[in-house]
Every structure is written in structure tokens, then in C-alpha cells.
C-alpha positions in Angstrom: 139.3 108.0 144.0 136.0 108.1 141.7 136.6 108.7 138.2 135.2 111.3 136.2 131.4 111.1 135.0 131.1 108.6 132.0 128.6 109.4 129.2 126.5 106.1 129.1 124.8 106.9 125.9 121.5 106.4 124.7 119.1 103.8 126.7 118.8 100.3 124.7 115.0 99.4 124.1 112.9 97.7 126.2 114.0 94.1 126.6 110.6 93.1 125.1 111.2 95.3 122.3 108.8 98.5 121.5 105.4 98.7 120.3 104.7 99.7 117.0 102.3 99.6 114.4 102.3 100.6 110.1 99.5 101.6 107.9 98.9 99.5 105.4 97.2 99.4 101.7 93.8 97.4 102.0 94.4 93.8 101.1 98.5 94.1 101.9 97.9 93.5 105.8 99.1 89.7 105.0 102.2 90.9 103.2 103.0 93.5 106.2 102.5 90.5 108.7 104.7 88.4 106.9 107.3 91.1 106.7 107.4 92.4 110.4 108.1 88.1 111.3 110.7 87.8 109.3 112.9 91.0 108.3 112.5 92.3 112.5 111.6 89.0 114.4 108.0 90.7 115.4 106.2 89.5 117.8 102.9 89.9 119.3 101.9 90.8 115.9 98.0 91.9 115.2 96.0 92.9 112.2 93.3 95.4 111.9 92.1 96.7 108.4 94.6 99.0 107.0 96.9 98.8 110.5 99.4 96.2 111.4 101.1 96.8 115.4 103.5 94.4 116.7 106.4 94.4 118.7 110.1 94.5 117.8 113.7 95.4 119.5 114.8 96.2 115.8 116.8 99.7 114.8 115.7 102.5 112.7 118.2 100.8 110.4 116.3 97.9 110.1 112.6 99.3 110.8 113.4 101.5 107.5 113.7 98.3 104.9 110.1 97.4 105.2 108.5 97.5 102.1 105.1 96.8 102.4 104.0 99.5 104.9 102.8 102.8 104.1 103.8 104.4 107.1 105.8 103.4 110.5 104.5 104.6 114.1 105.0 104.3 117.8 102.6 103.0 119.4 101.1 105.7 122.5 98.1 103.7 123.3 95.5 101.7 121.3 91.8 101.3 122.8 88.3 100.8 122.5 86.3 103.7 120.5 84.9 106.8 122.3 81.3 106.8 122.9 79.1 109.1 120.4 75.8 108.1 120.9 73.5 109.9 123.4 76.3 111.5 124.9 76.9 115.3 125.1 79.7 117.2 123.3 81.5 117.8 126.3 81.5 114.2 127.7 83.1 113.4 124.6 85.8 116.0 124.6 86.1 114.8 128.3 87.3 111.1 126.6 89.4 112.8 124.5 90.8 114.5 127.1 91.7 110.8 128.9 93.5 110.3 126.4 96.1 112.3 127.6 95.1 112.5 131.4 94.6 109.3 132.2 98.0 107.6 131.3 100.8 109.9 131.1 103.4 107.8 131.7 102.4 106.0 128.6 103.1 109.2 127.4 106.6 109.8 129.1 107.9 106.6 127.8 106.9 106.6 124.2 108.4 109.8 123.7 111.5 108.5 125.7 111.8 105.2 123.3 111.5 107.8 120.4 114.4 109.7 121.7 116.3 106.8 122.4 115.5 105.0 118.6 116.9 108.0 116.8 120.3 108.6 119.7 120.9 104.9 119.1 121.1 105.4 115.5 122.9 108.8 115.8 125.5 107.0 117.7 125.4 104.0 115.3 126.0 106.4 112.6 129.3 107.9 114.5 130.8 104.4 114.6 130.5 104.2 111.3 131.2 107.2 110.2 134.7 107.1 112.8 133.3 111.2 113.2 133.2 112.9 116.2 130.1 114.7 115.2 127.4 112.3 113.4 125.6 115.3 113.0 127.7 117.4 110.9 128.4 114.7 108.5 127.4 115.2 105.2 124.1 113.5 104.6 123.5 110.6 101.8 121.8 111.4 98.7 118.5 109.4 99.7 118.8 111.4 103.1 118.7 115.2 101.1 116.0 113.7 98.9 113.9 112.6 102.4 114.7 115.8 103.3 113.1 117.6 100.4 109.6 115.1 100.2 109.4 116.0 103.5 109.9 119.8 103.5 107.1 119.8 100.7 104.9 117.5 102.9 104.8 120.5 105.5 104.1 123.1 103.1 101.1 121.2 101.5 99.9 119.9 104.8 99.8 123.4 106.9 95.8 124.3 107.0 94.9 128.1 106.2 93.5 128.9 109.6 96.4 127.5 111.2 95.0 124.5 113.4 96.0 120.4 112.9 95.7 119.0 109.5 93.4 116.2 108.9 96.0 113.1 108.0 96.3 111.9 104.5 94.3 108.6 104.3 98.0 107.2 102.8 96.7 103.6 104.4 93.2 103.4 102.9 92.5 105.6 100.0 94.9 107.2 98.5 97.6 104.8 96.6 98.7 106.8 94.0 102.4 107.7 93.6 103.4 111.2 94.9 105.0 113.2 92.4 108.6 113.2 91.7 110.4 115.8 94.0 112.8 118.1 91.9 116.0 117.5 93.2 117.8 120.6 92.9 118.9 122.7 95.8 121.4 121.7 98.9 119.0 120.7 101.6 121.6 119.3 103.7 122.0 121.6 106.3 118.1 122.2 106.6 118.2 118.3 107.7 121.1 118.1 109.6 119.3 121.4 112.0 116.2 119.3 112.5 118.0 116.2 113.4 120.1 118.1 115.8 117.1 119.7 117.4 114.9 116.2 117.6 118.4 114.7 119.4 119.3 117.0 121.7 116.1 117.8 123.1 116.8 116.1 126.6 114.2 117.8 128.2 110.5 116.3 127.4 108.7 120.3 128.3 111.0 122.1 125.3 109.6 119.9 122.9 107.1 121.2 119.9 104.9 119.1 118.4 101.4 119.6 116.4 99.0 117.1 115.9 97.7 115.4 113.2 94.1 113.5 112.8 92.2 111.1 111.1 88.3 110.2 112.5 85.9 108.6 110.8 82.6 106.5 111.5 80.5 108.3 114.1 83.2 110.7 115.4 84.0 111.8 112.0 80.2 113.0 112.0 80.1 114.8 115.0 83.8 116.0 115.4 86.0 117.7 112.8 89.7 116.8 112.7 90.9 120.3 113.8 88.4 119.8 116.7 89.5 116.9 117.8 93.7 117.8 117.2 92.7 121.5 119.0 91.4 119.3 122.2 94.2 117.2 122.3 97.0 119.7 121.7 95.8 121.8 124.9 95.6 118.2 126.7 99.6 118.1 125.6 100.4 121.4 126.6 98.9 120.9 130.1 99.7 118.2 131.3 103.6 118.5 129.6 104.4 122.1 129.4 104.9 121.1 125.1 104.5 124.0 122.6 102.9 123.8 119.4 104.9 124.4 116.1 103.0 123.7 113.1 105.4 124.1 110.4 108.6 122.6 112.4 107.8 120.5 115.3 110.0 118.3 116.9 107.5 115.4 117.3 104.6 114.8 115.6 101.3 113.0 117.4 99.1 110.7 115.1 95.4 110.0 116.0 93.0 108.0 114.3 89.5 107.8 116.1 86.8 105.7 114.2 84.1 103.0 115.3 86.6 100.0 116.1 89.4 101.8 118.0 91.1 105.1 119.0 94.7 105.0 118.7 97.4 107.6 119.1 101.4 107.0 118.0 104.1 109.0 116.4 105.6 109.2 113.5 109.3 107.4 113.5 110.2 108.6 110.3 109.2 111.9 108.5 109.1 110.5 105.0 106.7 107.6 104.9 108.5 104.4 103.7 106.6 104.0 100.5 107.9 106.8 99.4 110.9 105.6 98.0 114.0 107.7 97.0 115.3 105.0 94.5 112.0 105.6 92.1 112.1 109.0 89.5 109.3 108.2 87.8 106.3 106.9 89.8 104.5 104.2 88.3 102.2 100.7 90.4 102.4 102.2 94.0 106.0 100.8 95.2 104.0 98.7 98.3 102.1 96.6 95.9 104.8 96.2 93.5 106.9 94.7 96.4 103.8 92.6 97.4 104.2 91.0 93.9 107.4 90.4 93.5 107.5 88.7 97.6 104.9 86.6 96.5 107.2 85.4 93.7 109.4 83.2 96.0 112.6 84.7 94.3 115.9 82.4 95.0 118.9 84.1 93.5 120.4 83.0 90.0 116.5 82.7 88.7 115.1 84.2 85.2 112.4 86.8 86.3 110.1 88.6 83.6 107.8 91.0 83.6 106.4 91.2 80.1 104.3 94.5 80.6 107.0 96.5 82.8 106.1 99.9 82.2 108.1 102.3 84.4 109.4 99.0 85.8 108.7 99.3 89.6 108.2 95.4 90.3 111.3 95.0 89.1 112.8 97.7 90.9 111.6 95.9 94.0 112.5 92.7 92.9 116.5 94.1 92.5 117.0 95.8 95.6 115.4 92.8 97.7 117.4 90.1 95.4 119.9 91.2 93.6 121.7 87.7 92.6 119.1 87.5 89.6 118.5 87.9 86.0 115.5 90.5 85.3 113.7 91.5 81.7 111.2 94.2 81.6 109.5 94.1 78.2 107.1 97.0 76.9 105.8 98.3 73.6 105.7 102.2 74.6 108.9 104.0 73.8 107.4 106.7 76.7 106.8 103.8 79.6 110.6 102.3 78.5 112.3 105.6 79.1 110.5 106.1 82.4 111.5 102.4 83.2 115.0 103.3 81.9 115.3 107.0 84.1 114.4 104.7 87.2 117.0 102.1 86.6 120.0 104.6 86.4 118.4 106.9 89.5 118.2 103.3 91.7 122.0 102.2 90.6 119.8 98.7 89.0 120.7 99.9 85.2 123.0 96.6 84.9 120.7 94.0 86.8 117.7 94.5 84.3 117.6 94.4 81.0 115.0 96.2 78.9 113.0 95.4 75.6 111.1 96.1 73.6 108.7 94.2 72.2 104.8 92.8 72.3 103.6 90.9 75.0 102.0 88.6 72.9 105.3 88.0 71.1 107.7 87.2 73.5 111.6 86.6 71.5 111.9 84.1 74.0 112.4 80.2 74.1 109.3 78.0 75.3 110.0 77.0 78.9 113.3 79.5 79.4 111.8 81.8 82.4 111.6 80.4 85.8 109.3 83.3 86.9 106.5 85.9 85.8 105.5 89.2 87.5 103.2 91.8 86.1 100.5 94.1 86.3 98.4 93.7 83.4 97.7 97.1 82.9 94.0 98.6 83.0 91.4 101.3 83.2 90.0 103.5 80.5 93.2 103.6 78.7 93.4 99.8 78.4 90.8 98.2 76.5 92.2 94.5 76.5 89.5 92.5 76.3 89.3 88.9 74.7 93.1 89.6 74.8 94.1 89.0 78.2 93.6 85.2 77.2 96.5 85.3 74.3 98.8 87.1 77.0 98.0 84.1 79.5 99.0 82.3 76.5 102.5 83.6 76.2 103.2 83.8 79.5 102.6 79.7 80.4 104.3 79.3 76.8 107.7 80.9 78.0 107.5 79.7 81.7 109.5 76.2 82.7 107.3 73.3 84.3 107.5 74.6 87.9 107.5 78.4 87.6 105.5 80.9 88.8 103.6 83.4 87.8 102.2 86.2 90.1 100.1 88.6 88.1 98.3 91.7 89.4 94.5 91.2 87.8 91.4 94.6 87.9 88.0 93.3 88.8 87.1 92.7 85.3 90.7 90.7 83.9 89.8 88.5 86.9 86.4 87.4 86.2 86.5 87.5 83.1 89.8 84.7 83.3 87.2 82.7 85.7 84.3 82.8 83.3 87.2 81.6 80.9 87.5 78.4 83.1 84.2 78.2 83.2 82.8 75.3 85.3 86.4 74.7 86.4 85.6 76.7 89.3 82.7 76.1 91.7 81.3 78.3 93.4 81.2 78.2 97.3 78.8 76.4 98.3 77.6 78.5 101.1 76.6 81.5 98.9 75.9 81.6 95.4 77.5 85.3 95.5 80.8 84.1 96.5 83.6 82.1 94.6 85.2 79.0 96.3 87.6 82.0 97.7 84.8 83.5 99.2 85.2 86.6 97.5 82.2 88.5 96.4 81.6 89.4 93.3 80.3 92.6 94.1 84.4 92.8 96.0 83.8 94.7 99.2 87.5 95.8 100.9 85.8 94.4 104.2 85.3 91.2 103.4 88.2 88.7 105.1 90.3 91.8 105.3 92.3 90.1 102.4 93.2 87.5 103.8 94.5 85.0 101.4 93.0 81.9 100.8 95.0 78.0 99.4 93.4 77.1 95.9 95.8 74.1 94.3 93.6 71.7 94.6 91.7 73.2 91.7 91.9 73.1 88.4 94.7 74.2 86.1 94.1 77.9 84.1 94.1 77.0 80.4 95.9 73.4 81.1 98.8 74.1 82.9 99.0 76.9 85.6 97.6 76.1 88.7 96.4 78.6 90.9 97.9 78.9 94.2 97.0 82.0 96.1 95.0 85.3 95.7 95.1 88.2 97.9 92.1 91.0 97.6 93.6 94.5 97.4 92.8 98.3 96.8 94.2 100.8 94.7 92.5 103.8 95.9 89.0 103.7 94.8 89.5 100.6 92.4 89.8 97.5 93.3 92.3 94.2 92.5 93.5 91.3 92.8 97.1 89.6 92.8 97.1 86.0 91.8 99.6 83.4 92.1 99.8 80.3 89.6 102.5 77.6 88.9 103.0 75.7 85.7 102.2 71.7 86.6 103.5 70.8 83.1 104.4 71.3 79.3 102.1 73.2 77.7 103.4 71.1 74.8 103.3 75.1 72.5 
């Protein structure tokens, strides 16, 4: 006698994983490829400015904690750029059109994986949870306040005359913080619907979806966005029966069509990931402030400053990645301190970092008591320092032990002007006079190496005892940086 049909669940992920790729802040690629290795056991992993694919069999759970990425996608397809010149109008909306015709299956199973990522972690949920209905749980607090970022995503994001927005240029661009959500309100049931509906949409032709694009180069000259998203969203709705829903889809398409590449992926998570729900008061873009504090080498039970904290984000980071550690964020603003202190007691880190304050440049601390240094040394029209970033080097190698590290986040004009400080220390490469032995340009182009870091102990120590060990290229928007890494080879004898 056959028993009565078993539910199986959800479909486990490919046994080579899925396909993936994040956007990334230029110069952070490094950090993200680092990441994806070790915190999802990545492979196949592949850099391209400002993107980062690779392939994982990891969760939702576990794609969530990373930290460097702007964004996380699925990966459609990924391919060669369409063809602008000397071609016609149509030929090229032909292309565009391939990119739906031509594969579909590609199509069928990235939506399928998609499905299966978020049943797996519905179900995963219900296990936990011991509820019969993961969906009617009541959501986390960082789950409402996804909910309501998100909700006023689509609200900004919804163009007047109704057709695809062009993407935020989150991995290039724009860095800044977004402002702080107000979190009043119940959202809860508004979240819970639109999981429900994404979940239990077993059937691929009642999904909605609108689609979102990004072209630049030559395409972005000929084509506008909604031109391009109005092509491909008839392409959808032919060849899968899909309807559009531009304030409420169920699935969202990404394309971004430039010189290099075309490439087409959605969403996995509504909220990007650098938006984090731990952080009131936005302060260094959460990405880079992770970036720092990972290039710290943090082992647990270790001193960690950082000496000009303001709202206190690197150490924010720095907690919820090691926790085991003892953490001082020093200012002179009473404003930045209360931001810093709102941010502790919203992330639950209010007893793992202590806060002073006091002057940079008089530290209340024994020489040789901190075993590590992080900081953005803060800069732009508001922050004349001048001749003074020398005296804050100064306190910084006078309070860190013989061994420690210091990983400091430098503008264009702190960092030459600590290299002209070194003066002949550092020679330049001798393959172009415009280039230091880093082979970064002077002029700093975003391009160049696609910030890749480069090994520099073998030269010589910054004002006699830190040694300088890495630097990493990065932007901040339309300003450009760099994050250095030094160690201390010995007393300073201060």
C-alpha cells in the first residue's frame, strides 16, 4: 500500500553551489574577495571594478554577514558588451532582446535557485522557531527596520512616468550613508505579506517583477535606462507570461550594460547589506569601516583604539565581528560622542566600548599599552589639519606596543603629504616618475590596478618605528583615499 504524498520541501542548491556576484566600493574588491573565501568557502571567485561573482552553496543566513559588499545578486548571465558602433537602433534592441531569448533556461533556473534560497531559509526559520507557520511569526527588530529602508527605497525609486528606474550607482559613486529610517510604526505585517507572496509563488507565469538598469560607456550614450528596462520587460513578459508591478514586485531584475560586460542578476535581499540596522547615526560608510578594522588582524583579548572615533562605526564593526576585545573610541566633539554613544546602545555594543573624551594629540594613555590603532583621520573642508597629522602619527606610535598595528584611513593630501614627510625614504618606481614604488599615481585614477594592494615592508620605517605594510586605493564617492597599514618594529624610546 503506497503511503500518502510526502512534502519534500524546498530543493537544496546546486551541488556546485550558485552563482553570485556583489557590488563593491572602488578599491574594496580585495576586501570582498577575501571575504567571499573565507566567511562562504567561494569558489571560482573573479573581480571586475566595482563587482565581485563567485560561487557558493552558502544560506541566506550566511550570505547576509558579508560586510564588505554593497549589494548581493544572483547571477542570470554575465557576457561580452553589446555592440554600439555602426550598428542600427534596432539591431541593438535585437541584442537586448537575446538576452532573454536566447537562454531561457538560464532564466528558469535562477529564478528557481531564488525560490529555493528564500524556502530553505523559511523552513530553516520553522525549525527554529518550533512554529508551524514561519510566516506568521513575529519578525526581529532588524527585520521591521529592513522592512521600513526598504518600503522607503520603493517610494524614492518609482520614476514619474512610470517606467524602470535607473539603479543607484550604490557600487561606484555614491558612498554616502543613507539617512536614518524613523522607526516608528508596526511594519510587521507589511513584511510578513511580501514574504508570503515571494514564497508561495510556485508558479514562475504569476510572478511580478520590474526592472531596474544601470548603462554606461557607449550604451549609456545611445540608450536611456528606461529604454533599455522597457525592452527587456516586454522580452520577460513574452517569453514568461510575468507582469510588471513597479511599486510591489515579487522579483526584481538588475542589468548593468557598459563597455566591458552586460550582466543581468537579481536582487537576493531587498535591503542592500551595507545598509546596516545596527547603525542610528550614519557616519564612514559601514563597508569601509569594516575594511579597516579586517585589515587590523583582530585576535580576541587585544586593546583596540581608535583615537578619532566620531560616531564610532569602525568600532562598531570591529565588535560585532570580534567581540572578545577591549575597544576605546576617543573624540573631542561632545556632538560626534553622542552620535557614537546613540549607536552603541541601538547595536547592543554599549558595554564592549568605552568612550572618551579627550585630544588626539593627548592621549591619557601609557606609552606602549595599545596593541592596535584604527581610524579615519578625518578630512575635507571642515578639517584643516595640516602640519598636524605629523603630531597625531606621533601619539599614535607613542601609545602602540612593539608589534602593533596601525591601519589608518588617509585623503589624498594626509597621504602625500606623510610621504613627502619621509622624504627620500621612499623611491619612486622606477618605471615612471609619476608613480610611487606602489605604483600609484599621483594624479590617483580609481582605474589604475583596480586597488589592488601592493607588499611594502621592506621599506623604510614612518617616523622611526612603523613600518608600512599594505595600502589599498579606495573611493568615497567623488573623493578619493587611501587605507594604510603600519606595524611598530620597535620602541620609539617617547
Amino acid at each position: 500500500m503506497s503511503g500518502a504524498p510526502v512534502d519534500a520541501g524546498p530543493e537544496p542548491l546546486p551541488a556546485g553551489g550558485a552563482r553570485f556576484f556583489c557590488t563593491a566600493g572602488r578599491g574594496l574588491e580585495p576586501f570582498l574577495m577575501r571575504e567571499v573565501r573565507v566567511r562562504l568557502a567561494a569558489t571560482q571567485v573573479e573581480c571586475i571594478s566595482g563587482k565581485v561573482f563567485f560561487t557558493t552553496c552558502s544560506d541566506l543566513n550566511m550570505l547576509m554577514k558579508l560586510k564588505s559588499a554593497e549589494r548581493l545578486f544572483l547571477l542570470i548571465k554575465k557576457q561580452f558588451p553589446l555592440t554600439v558602433s555602426s550598428v542600427s537602433k534596432g539591431k541593438i534592441f535585437n541584442e537586448m532582446q537575446r538576452l532573454v531569448n536566447d537562454d531561457p533556461g538560464s532564466w528558469s533556473n535562477a529564478i528557481s535557485i531564488w525560490k529555493n534560497l528564500h524556502e530553505l531559509d523559511a523552513k530553516r526559520e520553522e525549525l527554529s522557531q518550533g512554529d508551524s507557520n514561519p510566516l506568521k511569526r513575529k519578525a526581529g527588530e532588524n527585520e521591521i527596520i529592513m522592512a521600513k529602508k526598504f518600503k522607503t527605497e520603493q517610494m524614492q525609486d518609482i520614476p514619474e512616468n512610470g517606467e524602470c528606474r535607473l539603479e543607484k550607482q550604490v557600487e561606484e559613486e555614491t558612498l554616502e550613508q543613507k539617512d536614518c529610517i524613523d522607526q516608528r510604526g508596526d511594519f510587521q505585517e507589511e513584511f510578513q505579506s511580501d514574504a508570503e507572496k515571494a514564497i508561495d509563488t510556485h508558479n514562475q507565469c504569476d510572478l511580478t517583477f520590474r526592472v531596474s538598469c544601470r548603462c554606461s560607456g557607449a550604451i549609456g550614450r545611445t540608450f536611456t535606462a528606461q529604454e533599455v528596462g522597457r525592452i527587456i520587460g516586454i522580452s520577460l513578459m513574452k517569453q514568461f507570461g510575468w507582469k510588471a508591478d513597479l511599486r510591489n514586485p515579487n522579483l526584481e531584475i538588475f542589468i548593468h550594460l557598459n563597455d566591458v560586460y552586460s550582466i543581468v542578476g537579481i536582487p537576493v535581499f531587498r535591503v542592500p547589506l551595507a545598509s546596516r540596522a545596527y547603525i542610528r547615526t550614519a557616519g564612514l560608510r559601514s563597508t569601509v569601516a569594516w575594511a579597516l578594522a579586517s585589515l587590523a588582524e583582530i585576535k580576541a583579548g587585544a586593546f583596540v583604539l581608535d583615537p578619532m572615533c566620531g560616531f564610532g562605526t569602525i568600532l562598531l564593526e570591529a565588535a560585532k565581528e570580534w567581540p572578545d576585545v577591549y575597544y576605546v573610541g576617543a573624540d573631542v566633539s561632545d556632538s560626534q560622542l553622542l552620535g557614537a554613544c546613540d549607536n552603541l546602545k541601538a547595536s547592543g555594543l554599549k558595554d564592549k566600548i568605552e568612550l572618551l573624551k579627550v585630544s588626539v594629540i593627548e592621549l591619557p594613555l601609557p606609552s606602549e599599552s595599545v596593541d592596535i590603532i584604527i581610524s579615519d583621520i578625518p578630512f575635507g573642508k571642515k578639517f584643516k589639519l595640516g602640519k598636524d597629522i605629523k603630531n597625531i602619527l606621533q601619539e599614535m606610535e607613542r601609545v602602540l606596543r612593539v608589534g602593533g598595528t596601525v591601519v589608518l584611513l588617509l585623503s589624498e593630501d594626509h597621504y602625500w603629504h606623510i610621504r613627502d614627510c619621509e622624504e627620500s625614504s621612499f623611491p619612486l618606481d622606477s618605471k615612471s616618475s609619476h608613480t610611487d614604488e606602489l605604483g600609484i599615481s599621483k594624479s590617483w585614477n580609481p582605474e589604475e590596478k583596480k586597488g589592488l594592494s601592493e607588499k611594502c615592508s621592506d621599506k623604510m620605517p614612518l617616523f622611526g618605528t612603523l613600518v608600512p605594510v599594505e595600502c589599498y586605493k579606495v573611493s568615497l564617492g567623488k573623493t578619493g583615499a587611501f587605507i594604510c597599514k603600519y606595524k611598530k618594529s620597535h620602541s620609539s624610546g617617547l
